[in-house]
C-alpha positions as CSV (number, residue, x, y, z in Angstrom):
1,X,0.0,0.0,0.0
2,X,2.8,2.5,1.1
3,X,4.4,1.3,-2.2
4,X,1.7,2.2,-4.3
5,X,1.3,5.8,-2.9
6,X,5.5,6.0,-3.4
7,X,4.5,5.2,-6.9
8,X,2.0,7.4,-7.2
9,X,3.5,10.4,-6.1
10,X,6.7,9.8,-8.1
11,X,4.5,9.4,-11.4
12,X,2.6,12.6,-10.3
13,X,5.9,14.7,-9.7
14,X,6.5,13.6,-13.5
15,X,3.8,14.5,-15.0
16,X,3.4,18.2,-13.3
17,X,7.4,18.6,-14.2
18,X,6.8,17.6,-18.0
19,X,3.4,19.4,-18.1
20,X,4.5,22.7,-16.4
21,X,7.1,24.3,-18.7
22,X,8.0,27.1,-19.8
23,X,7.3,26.5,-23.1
24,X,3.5,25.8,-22.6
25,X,2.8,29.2,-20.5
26,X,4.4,31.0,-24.0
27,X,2.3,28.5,-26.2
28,X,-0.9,29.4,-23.9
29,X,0.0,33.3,-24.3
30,X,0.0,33.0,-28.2
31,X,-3.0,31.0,-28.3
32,X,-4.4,33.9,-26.1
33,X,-3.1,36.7,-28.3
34,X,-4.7,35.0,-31.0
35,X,-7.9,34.5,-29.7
36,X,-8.1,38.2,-28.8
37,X,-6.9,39.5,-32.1
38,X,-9.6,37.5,-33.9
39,X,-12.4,38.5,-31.7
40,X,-11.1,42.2,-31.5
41,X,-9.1,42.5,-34.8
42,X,-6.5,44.3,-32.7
43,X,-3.5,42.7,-30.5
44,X,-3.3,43.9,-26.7
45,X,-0.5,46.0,-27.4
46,X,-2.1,47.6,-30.1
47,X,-5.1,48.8,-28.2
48,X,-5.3,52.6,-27.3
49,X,-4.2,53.9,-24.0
50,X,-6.5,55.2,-21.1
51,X,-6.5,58.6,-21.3
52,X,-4.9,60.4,-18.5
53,X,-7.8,63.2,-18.1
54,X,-9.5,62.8,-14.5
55,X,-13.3,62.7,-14.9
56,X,-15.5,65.0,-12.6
57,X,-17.6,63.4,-9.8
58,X,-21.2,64.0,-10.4
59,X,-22.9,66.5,-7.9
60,X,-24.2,65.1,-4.9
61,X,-28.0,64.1,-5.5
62,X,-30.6,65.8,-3.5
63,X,-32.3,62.8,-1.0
64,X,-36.0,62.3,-1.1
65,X,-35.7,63.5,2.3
66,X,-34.9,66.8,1.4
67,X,-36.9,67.0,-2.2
68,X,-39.8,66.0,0.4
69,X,-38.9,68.9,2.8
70,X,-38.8,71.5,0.1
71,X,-42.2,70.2,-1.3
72,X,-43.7,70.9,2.1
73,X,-42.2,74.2,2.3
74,X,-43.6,75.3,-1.0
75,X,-47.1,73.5,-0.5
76,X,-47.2,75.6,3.3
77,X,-46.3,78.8,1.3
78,X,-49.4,78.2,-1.4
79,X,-51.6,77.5,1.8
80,X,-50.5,80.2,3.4
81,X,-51.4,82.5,0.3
C-alpha cells in the first residue's frame, strides 16, 4: 500500500514537471493573443491607452428626504397665500 502511494506520487511529480514548462505558459499566451486578435481585430499591445484626463464626480444628488422637505415648504407657502 505505502508502495503504491511512493508510486503514485513519483509518477505525479513527472507529469506536473513535463506538463508545467516554460514552453507551454508561452504557447498558452500565443493562443491567447490570437484568440483576442480574432475576436477584436487588434492585438493587446495595439489597443489605445487610457486617457490620462480625471473625470468629474457627479454633484451630490438631493435625497427624497430633502426633495420632500422642500415640497412641504412650497405647499405651506401656497396654503399660506
Amino acid at each position: 500500500m505505502a508502495k503504491a502511494g511512493f508510486i503514485q506520487e513519483i509518477m505525479d511529480d513527472a507529469i506536473d514537471s513535463a506538463v508545467d514548462t516554460e514552453d507551454t505558459e508561452d504557447a498558452a499566451a500565443e493562443a491567447v493573443d490570437q484568440v483576442l486578435q480574432e475576436i477584436t481585430g487588434e492585438t493587446l499591445s495595439q489597443l489605445a491607452s487610457v486617457p490620462a484626463t480625471k473625470v468629474q464626480a457627479p454633484q451630490p444628488v438631493q435625497t427624497e428626504v430633502e426633495e420632500d422637505d422642500a415640497l412641504m415648504r412650497q405647499l405651506a407657502g401656497l396654503k399660506a397665500s
